[in-house]
N, CA, C, O and CB atoms as a CASP TS submission, in Angstrom:
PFRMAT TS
TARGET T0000
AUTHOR 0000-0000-0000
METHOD Language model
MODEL 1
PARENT N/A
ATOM      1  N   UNK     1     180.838-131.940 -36.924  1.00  0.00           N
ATOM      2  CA  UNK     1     181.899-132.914 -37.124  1.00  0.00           C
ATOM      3  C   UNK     1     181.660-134.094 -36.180  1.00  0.00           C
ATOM      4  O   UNK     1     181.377-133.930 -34.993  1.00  0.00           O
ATOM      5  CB  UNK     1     183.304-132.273 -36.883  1.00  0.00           C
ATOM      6  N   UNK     2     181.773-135.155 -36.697  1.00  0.00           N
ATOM      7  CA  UNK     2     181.681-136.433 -35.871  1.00  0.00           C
ATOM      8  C   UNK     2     183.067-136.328 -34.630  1.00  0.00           C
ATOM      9  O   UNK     2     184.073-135.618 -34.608  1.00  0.00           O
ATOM     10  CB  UNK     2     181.855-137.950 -37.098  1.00  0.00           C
ATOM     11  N   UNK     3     182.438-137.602 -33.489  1.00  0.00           N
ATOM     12  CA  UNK     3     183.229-137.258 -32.306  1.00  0.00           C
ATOM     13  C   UNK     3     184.539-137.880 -33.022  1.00  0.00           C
ATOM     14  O   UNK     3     184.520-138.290 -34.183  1.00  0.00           O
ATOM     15  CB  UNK     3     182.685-137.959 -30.698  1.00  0.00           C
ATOM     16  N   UNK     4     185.333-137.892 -32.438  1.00  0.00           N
ATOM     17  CA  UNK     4     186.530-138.894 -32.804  1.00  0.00           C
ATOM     18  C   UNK     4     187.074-139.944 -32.042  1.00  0.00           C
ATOM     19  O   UNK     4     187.996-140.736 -32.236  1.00  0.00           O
ATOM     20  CB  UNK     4     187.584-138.247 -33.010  1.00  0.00           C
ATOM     21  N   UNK     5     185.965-139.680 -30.770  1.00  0.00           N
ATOM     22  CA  UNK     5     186.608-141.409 -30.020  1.00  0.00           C
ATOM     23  C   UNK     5     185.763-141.888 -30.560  1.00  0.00           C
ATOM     24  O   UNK     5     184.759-141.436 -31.111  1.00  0.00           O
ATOM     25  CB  UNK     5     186.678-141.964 -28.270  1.00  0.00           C
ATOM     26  N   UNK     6     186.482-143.682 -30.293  1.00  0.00           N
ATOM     27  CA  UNK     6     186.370-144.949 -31.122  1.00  0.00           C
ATOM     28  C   UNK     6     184.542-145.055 -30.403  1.00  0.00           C
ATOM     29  O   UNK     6     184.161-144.904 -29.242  1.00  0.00           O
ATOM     30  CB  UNK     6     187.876-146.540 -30.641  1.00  0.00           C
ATOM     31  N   UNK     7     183.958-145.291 -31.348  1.00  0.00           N
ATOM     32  CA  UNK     7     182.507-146.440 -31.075  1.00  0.00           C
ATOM     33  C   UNK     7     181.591-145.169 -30.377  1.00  0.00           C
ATOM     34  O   UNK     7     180.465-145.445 -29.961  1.00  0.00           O
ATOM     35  CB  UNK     7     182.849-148.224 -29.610  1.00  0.00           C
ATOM     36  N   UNK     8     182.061-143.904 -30.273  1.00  0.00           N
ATOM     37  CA  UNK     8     180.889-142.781 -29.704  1.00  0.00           C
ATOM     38  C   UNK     8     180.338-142.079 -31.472  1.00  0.00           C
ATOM     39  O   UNK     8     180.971-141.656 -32.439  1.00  0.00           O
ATOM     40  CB  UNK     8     181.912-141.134 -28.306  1.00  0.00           C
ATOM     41  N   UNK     9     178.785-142.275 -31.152  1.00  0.00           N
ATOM     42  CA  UNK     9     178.078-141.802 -32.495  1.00  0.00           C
ATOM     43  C   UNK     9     177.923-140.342 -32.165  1.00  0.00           C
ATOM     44  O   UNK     9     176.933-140.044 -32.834  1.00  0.00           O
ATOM     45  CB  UNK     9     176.526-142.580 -32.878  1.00  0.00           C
ATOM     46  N   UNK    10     178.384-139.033 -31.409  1.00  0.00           N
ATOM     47  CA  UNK    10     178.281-138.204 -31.604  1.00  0.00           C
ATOM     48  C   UNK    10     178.662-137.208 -31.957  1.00  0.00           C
ATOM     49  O   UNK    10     179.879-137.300 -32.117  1.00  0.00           O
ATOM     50  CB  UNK    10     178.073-138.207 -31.280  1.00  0.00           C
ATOM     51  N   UNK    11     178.139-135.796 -32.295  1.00  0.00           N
ATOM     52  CA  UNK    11     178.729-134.454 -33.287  1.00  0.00           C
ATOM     53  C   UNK    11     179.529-133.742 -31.927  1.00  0.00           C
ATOM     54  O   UNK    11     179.391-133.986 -30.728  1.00  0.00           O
ATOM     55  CB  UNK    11     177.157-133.146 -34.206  1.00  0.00           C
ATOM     56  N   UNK    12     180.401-132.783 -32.622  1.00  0.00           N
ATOM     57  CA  UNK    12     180.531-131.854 -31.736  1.00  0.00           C
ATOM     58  C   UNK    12     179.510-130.695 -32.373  1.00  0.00           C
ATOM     59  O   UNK    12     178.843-130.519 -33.392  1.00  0.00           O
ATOM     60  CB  UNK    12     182.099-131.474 -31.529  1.00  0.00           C
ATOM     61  N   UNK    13     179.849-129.945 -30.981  1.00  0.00           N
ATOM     62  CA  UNK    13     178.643-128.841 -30.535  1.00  0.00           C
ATOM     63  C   UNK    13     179.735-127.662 -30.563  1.00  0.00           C
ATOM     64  O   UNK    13     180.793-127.907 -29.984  1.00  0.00           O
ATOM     65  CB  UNK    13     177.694-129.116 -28.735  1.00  0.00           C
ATOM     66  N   UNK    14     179.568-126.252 -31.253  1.00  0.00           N
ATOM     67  CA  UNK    14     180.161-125.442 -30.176  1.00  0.00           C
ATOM     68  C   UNK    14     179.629-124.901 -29.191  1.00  0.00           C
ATOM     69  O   UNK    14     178.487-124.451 -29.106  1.00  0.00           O
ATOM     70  CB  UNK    14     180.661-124.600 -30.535  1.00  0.00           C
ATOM     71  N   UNK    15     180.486-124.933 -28.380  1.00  0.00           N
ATOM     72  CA  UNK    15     179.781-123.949 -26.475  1.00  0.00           C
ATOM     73  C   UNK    15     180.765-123.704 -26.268  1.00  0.00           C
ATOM     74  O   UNK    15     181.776-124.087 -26.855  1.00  0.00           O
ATOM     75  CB  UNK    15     179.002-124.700 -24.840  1.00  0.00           C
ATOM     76  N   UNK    16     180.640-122.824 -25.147  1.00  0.00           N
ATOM     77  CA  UNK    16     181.922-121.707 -24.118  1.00  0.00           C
ATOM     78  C   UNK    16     181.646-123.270 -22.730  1.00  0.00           C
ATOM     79  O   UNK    16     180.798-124.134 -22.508  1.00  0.00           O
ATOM     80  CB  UNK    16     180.961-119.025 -23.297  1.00  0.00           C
ATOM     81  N   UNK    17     182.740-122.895 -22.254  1.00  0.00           N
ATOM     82  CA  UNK    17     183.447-123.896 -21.259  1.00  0.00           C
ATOM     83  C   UNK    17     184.341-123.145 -20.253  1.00  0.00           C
ATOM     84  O   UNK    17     184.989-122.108 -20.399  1.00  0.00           O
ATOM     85  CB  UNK    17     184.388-124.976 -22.068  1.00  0.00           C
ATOM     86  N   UNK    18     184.185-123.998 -19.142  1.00  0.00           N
ATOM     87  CA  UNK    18     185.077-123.689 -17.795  1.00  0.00           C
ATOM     88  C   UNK    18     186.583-124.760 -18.070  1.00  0.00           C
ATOM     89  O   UNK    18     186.519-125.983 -17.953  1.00  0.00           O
ATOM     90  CB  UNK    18     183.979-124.260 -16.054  1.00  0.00           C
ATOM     91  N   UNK    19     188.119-123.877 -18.514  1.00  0.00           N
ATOM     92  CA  UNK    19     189.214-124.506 -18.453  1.00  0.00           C
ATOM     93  C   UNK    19     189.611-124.228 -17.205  1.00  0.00           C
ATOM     94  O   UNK    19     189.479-123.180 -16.574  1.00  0.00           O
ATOM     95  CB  UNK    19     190.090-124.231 -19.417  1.00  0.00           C
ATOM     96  N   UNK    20     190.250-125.534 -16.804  1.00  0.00           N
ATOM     97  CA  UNK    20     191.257-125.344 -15.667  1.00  0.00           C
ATOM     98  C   UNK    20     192.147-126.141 -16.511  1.00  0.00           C
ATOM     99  O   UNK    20     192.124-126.848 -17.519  1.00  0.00           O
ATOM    100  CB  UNK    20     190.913-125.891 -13.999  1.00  0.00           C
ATOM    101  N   UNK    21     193.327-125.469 -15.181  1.00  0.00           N
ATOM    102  CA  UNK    21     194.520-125.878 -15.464  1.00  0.00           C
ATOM    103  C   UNK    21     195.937-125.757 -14.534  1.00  0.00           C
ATOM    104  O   UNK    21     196.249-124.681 -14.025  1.00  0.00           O
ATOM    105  CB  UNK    21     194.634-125.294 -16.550  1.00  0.00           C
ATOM    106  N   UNK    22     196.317-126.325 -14.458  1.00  0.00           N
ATOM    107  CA  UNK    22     197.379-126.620 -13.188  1.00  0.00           C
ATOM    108  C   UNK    22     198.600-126.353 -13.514  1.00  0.00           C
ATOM    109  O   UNK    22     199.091-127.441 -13.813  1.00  0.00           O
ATOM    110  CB  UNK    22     197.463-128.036 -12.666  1.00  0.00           C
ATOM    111  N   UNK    23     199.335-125.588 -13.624  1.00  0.00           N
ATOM    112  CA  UNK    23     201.069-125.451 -13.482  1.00  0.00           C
ATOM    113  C   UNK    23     202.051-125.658 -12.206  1.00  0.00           C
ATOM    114  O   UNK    23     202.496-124.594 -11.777  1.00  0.00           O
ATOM    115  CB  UNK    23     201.405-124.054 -13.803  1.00  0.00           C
ATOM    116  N   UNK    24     202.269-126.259 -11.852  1.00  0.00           N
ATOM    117  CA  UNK    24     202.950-126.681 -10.285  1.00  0.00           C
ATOM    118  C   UNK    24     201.565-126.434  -9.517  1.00  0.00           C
ATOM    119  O   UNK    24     200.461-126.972  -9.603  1.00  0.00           O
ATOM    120  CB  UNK    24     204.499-125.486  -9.568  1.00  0.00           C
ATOM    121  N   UNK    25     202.111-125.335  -8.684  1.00  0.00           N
ATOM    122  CA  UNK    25     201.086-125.508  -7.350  1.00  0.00           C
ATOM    123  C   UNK    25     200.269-124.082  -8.059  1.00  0.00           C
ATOM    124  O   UNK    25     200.055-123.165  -7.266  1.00  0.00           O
ATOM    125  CB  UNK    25     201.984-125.319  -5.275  1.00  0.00           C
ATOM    126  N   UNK    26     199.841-123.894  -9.440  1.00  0.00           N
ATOM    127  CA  UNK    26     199.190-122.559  -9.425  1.00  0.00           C
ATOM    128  C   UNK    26     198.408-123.454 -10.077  1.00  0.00           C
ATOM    129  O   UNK    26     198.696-124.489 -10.680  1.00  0.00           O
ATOM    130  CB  UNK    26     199.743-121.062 -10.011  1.00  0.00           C
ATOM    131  N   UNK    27     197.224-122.827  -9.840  1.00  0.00           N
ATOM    132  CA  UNK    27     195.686-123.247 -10.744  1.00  0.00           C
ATOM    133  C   UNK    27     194.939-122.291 -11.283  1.00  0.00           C
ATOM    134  O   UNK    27     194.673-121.256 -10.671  1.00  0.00           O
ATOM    135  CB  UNK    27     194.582-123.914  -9.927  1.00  0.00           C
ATOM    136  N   UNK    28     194.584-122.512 -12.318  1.00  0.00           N
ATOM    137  CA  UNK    28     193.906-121.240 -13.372  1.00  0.00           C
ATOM    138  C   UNK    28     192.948-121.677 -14.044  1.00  0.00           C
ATOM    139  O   UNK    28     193.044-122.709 -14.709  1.00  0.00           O
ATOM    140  CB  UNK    28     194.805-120.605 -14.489  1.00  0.00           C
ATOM    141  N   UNK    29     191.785-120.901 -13.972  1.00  0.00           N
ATOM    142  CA  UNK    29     190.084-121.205 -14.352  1.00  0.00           C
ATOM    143  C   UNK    29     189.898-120.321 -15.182  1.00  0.00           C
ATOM    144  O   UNK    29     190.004-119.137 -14.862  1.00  0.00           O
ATOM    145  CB  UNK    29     188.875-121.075 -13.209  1.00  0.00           C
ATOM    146  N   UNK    30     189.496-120.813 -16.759  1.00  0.00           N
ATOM    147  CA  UNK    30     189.541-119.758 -17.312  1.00  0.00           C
ATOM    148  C   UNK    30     187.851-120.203 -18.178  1.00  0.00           C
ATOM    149  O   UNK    30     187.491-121.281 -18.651  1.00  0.00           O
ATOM    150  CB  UNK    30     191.156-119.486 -18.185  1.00  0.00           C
ATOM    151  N   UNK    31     187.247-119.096 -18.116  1.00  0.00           N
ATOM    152  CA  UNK    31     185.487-118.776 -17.981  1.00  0.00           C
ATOM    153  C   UNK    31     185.460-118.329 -19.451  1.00  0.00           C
ATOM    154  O   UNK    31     186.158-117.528 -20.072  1.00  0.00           O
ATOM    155  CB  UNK    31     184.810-117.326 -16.656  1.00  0.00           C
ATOM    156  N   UNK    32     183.993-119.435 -19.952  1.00  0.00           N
ATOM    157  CA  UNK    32     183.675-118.702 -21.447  1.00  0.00           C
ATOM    158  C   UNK    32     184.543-118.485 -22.494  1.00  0.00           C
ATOM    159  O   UNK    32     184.766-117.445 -23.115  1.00  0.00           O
ATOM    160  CB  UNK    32     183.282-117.452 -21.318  1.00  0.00           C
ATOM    161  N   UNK    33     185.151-119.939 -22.653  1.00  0.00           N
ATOM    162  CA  UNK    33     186.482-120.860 -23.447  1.00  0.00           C
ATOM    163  C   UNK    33     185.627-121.583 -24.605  1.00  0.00           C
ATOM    164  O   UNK    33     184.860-122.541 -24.513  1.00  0.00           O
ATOM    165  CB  UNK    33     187.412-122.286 -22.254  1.00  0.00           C
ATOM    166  N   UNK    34     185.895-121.038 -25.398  1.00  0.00           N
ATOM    167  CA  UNK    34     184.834-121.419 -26.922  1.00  0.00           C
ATOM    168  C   UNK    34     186.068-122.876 -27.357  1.00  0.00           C
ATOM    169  O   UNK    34     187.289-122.994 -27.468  1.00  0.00           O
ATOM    170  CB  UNK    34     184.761-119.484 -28.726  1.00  0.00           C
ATOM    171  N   UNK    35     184.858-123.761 -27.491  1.00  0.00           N
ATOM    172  CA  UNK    35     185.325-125.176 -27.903  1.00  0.00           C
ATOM    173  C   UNK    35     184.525-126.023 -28.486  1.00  0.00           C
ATOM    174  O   UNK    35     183.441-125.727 -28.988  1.00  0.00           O
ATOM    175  CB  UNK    35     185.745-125.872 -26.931  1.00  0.00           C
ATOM    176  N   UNK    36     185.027-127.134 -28.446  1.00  0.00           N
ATOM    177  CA  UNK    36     183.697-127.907 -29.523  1.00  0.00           C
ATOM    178  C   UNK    36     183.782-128.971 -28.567  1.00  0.00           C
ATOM    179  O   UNK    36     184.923-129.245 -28.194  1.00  0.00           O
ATOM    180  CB  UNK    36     183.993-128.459 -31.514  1.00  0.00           C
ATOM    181  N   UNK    37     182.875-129.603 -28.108  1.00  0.00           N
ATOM    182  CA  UNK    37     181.912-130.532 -27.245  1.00  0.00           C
ATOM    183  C   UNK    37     181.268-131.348 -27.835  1.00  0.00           C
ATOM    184  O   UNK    37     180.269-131.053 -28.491  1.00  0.00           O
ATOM    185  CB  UNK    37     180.983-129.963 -26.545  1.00  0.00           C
ATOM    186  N   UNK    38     181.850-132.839 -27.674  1.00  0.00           N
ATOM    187  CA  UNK    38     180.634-134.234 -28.276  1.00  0.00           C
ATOM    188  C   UNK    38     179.466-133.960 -27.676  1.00  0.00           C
ATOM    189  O   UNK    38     179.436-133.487 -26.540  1.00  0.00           O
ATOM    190  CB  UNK    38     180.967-136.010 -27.798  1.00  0.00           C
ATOM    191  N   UNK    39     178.351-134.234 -28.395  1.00  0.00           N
ATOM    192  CA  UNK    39     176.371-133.872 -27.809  1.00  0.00           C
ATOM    193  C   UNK    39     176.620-135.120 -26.812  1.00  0.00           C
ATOM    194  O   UNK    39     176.137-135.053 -25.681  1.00  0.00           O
ATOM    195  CB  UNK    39     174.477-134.228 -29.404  1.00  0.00           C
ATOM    196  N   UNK    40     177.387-136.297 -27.217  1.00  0.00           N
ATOM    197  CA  UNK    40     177.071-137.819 -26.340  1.00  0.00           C
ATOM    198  C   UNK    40     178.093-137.865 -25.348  1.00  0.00           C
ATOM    199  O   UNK    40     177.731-138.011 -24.181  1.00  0.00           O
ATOM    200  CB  UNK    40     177.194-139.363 -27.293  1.00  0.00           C
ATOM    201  N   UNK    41     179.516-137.750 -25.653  1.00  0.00           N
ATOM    202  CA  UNK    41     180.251-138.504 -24.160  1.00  0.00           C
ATOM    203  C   UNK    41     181.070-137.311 -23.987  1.00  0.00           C
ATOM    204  O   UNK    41     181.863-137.473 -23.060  1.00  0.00           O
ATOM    205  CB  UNK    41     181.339-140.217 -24.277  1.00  0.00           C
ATOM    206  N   UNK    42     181.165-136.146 -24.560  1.00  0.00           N
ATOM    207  CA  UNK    42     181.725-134.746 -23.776  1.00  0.00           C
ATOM    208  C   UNK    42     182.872-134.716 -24.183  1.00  0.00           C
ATOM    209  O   UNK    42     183.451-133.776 -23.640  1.00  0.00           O
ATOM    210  CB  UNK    42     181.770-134.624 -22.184  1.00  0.00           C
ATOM    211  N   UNK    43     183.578-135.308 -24.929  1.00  0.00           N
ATOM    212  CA  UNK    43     185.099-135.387 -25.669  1.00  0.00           C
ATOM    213  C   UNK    43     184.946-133.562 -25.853  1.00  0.00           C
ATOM    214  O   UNK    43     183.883-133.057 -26.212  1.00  0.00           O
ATOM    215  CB  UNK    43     185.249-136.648 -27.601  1.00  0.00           C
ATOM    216  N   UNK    44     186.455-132.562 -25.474  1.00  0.00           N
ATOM    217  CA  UNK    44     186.281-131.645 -25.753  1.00  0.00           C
ATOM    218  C   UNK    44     187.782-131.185 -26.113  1.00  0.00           C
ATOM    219  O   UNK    44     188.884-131.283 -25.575  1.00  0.00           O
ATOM    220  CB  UNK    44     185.490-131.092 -24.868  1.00  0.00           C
ATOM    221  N   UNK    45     187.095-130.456 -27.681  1.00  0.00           N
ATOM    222  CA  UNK    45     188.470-129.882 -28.393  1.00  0.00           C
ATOM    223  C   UNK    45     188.817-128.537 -28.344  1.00  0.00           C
ATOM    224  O   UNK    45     187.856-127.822 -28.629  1.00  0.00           O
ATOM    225  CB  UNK    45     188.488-130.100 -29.786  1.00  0.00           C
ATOM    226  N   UNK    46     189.908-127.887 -28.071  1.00  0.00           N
ATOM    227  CA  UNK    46     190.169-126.670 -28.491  1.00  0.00           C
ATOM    228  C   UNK    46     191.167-126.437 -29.421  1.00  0.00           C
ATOM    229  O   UNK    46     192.167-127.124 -29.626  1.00  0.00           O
ATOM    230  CB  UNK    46     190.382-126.002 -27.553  1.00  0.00           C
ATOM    231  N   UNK    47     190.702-125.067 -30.156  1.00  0.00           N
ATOM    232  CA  UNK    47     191.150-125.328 -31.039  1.00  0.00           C
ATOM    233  C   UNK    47     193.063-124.486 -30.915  1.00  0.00           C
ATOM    234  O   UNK    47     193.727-124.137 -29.939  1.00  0.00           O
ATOM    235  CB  UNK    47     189.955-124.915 -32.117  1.00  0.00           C
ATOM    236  N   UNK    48     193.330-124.455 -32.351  1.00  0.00           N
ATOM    237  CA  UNK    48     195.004-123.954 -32.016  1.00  0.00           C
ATOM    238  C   UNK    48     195.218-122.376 -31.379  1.00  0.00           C
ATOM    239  O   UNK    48     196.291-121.989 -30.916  1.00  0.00           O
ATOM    240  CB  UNK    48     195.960-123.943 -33.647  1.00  0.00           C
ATOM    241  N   UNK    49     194.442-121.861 -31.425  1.00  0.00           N
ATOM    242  CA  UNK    49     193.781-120.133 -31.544  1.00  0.00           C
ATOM    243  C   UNK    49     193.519-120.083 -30.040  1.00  0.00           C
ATOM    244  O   UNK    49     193.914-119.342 -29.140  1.00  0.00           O
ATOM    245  CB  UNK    49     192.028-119.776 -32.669  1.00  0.00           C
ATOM    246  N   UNK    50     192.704-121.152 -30.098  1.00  0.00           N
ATOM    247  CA  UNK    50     192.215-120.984 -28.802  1.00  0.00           C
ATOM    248  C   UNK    50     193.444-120.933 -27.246  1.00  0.00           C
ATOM    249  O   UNK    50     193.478-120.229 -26.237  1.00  0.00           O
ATOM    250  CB  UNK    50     191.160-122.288 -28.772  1.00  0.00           C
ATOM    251  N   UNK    51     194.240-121.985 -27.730  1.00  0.00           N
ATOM    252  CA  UNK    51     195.271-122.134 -26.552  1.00  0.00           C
ATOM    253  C   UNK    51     196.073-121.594 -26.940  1.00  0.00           C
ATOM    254  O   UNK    51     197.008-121.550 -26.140  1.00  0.00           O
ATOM    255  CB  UNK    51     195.759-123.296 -26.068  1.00  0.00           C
ATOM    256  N   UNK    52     196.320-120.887 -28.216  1.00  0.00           N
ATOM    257  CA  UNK    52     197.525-120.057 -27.961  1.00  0.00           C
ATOM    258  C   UNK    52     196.920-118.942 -27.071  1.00  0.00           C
ATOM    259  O   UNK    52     197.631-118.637 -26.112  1.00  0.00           O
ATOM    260  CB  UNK    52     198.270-119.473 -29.374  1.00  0.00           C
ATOM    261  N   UNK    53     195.795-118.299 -27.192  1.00  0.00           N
ATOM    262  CA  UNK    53     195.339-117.271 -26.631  1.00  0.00           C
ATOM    263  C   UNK    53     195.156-117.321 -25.127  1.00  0.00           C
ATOM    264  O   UNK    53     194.974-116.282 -24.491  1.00  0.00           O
ATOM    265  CB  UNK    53     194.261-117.000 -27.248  1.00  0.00           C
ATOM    266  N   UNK    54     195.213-118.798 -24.410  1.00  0.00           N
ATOM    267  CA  UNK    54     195.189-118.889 -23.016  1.00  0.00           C
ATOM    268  C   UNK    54     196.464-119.024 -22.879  1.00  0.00           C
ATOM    269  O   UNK    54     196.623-118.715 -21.698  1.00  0.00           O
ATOM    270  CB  UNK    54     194.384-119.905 -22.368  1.00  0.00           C
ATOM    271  N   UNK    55     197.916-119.390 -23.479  1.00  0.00           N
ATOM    272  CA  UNK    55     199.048-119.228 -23.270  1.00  0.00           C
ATOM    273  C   UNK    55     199.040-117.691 -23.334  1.00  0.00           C
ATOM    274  O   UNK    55     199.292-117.278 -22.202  1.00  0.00           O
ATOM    275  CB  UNK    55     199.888-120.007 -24.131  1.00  0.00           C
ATOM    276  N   UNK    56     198.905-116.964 -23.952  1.00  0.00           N
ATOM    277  CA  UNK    56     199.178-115.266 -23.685  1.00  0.00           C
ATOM    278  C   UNK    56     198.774-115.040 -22.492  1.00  0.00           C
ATOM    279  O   UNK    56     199.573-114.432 -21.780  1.00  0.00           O
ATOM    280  CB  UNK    56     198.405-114.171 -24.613  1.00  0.00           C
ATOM    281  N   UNK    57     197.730-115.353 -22.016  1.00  0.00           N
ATOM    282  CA  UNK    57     196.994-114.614 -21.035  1.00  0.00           C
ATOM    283  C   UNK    57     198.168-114.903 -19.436  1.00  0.00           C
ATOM    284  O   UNK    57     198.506-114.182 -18.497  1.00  0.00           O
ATOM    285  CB  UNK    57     195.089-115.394 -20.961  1.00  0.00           C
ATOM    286  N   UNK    58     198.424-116.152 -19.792  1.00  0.00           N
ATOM    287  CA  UNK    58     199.614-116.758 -18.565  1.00  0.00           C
ATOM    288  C   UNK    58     200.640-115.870 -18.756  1.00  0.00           C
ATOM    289  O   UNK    58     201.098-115.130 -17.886  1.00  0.00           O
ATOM    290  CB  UNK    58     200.303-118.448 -18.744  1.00  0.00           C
ATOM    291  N   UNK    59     201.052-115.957 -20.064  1.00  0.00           N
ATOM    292  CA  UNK    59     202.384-115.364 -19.969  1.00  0.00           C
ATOM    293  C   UNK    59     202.179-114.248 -19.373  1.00  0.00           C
ATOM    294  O   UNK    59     202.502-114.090 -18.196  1.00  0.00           O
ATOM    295  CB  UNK    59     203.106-115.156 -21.174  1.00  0.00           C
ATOM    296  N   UNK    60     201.506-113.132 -20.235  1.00  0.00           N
ATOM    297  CA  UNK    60     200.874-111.429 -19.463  1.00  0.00           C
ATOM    298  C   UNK    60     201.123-111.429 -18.222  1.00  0.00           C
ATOM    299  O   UNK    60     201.743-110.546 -17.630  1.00  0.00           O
ATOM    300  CB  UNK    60     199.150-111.031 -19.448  1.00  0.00           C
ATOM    301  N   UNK    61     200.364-113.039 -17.449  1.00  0.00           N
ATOM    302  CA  UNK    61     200.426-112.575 -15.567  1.00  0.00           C
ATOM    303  C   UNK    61     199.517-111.577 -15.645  1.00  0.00           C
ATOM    304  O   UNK    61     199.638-110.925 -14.608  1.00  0.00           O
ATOM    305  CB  UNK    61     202.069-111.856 -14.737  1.00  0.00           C
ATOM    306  N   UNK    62     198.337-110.931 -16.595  1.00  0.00           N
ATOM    307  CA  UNK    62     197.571-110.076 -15.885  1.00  0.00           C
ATOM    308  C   UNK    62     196.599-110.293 -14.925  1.00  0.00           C
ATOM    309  O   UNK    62     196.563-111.519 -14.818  1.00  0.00           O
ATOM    310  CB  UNK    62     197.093-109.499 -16.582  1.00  0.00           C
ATOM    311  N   UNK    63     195.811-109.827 -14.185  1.00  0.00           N
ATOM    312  CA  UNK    63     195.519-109.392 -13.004  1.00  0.00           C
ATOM    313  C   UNK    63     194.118-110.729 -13.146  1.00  0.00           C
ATOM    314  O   UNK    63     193.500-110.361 -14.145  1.00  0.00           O
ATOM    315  CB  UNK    63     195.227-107.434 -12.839  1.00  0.00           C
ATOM    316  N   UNK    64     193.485-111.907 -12.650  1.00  0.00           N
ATOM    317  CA  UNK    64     192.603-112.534 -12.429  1.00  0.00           C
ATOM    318  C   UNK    64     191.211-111.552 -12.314  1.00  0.00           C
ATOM    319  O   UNK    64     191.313-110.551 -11.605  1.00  0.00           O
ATOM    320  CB  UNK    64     193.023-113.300 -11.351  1.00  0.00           C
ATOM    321  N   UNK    65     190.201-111.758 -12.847  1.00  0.00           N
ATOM    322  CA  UNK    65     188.644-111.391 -12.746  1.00  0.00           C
ATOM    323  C   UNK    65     188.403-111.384 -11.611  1.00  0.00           C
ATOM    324  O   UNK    65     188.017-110.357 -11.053  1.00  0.00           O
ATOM    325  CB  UNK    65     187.648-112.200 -13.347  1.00  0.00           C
ATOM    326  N   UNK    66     188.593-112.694 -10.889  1.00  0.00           N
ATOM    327  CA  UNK    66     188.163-113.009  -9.574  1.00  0.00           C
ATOM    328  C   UNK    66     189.072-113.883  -8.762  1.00  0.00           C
ATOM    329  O   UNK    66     190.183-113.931  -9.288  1.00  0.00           O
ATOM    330  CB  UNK    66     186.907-113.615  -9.651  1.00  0.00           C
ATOM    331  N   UNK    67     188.978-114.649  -7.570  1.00  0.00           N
ATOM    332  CA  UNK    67     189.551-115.409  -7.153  1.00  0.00           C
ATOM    333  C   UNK    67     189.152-116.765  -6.200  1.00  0.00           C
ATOM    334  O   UNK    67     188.508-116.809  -5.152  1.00  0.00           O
ATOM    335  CB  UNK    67     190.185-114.693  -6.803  1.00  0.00           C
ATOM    336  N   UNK    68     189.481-117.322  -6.601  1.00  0.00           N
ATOM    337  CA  UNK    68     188.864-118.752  -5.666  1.00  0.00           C
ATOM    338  C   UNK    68     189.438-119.464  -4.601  1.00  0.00           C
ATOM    339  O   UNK    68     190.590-119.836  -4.825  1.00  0.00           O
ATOM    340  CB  UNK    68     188.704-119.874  -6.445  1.00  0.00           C
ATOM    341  N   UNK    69     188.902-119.806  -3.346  1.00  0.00           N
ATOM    342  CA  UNK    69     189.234-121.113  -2.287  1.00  0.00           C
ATOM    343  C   UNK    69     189.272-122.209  -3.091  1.00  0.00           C
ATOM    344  O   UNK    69     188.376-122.524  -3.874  1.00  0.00           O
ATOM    345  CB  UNK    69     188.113-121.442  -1.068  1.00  0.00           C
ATOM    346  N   UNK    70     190.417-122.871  -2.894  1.00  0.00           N
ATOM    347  CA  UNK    70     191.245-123.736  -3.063  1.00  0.00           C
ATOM    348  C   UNK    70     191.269-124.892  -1.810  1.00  0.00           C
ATOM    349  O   UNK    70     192.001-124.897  -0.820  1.00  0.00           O
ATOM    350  CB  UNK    70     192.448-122.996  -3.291  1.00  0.00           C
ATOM    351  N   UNK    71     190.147-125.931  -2.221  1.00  0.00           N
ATOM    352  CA  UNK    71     190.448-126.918  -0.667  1.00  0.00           C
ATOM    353  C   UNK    71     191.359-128.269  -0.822  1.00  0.00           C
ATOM    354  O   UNK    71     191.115-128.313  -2.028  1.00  0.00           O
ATOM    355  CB  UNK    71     188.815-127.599   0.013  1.00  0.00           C
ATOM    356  N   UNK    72     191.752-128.801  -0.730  1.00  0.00           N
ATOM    357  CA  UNK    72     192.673-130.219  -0.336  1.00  0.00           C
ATOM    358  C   UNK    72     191.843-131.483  -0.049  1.00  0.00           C
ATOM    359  O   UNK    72     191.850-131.659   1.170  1.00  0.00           O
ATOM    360  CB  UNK    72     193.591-129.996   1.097  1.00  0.00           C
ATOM    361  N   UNK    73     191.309-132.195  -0.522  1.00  0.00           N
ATOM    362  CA  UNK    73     190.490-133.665  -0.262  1.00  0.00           C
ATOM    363  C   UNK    73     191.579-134.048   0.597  1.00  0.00           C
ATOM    364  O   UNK    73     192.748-133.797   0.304  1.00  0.00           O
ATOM    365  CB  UNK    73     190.114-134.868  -1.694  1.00  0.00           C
ATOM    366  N   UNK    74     191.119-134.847   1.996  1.00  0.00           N
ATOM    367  CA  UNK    74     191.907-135.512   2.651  1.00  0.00           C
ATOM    368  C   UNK    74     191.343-136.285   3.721  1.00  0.00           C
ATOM    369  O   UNK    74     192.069-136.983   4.428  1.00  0.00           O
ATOM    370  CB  UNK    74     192.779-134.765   3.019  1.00  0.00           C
TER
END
């Protein structure tokens, strides 16, 4: 499928992807997130399936894979 921003000539791709995502002060990385990716300027879609299925996973609150340091630019 062609990209859909204005004046970029490229397809999307599918690949797995690193989501983050921020709710107040919580941050959540979620690993090997199937999406579609422009080949040229990286425009990236997910689809409806897809985020409902990372909304479950929030709601659940189940238990993180792993966990990460969190630093502050300052």
């Amino acid at each position: 499928m062609k990209c859909s921003i204005q004046g970029c000539v490229g397809q999307y791709e599918p690949r797995q992807i690193v989501h983050t995502l921020q709710r107040g002060a919580e941050i959540f990385v979620f690993e090997h997130v199937p999406a579609e990716v422009c080949s040229v300027c990286g425009d990236t879609l997910l689809s409806p399936q897809t985020i409902n299925h990372l909304e479950d996973l929030l709601r659940t609150k189940s238990k993180p894979c792993r966990t990460a340091a969190v630093y502050e630019y300052s």
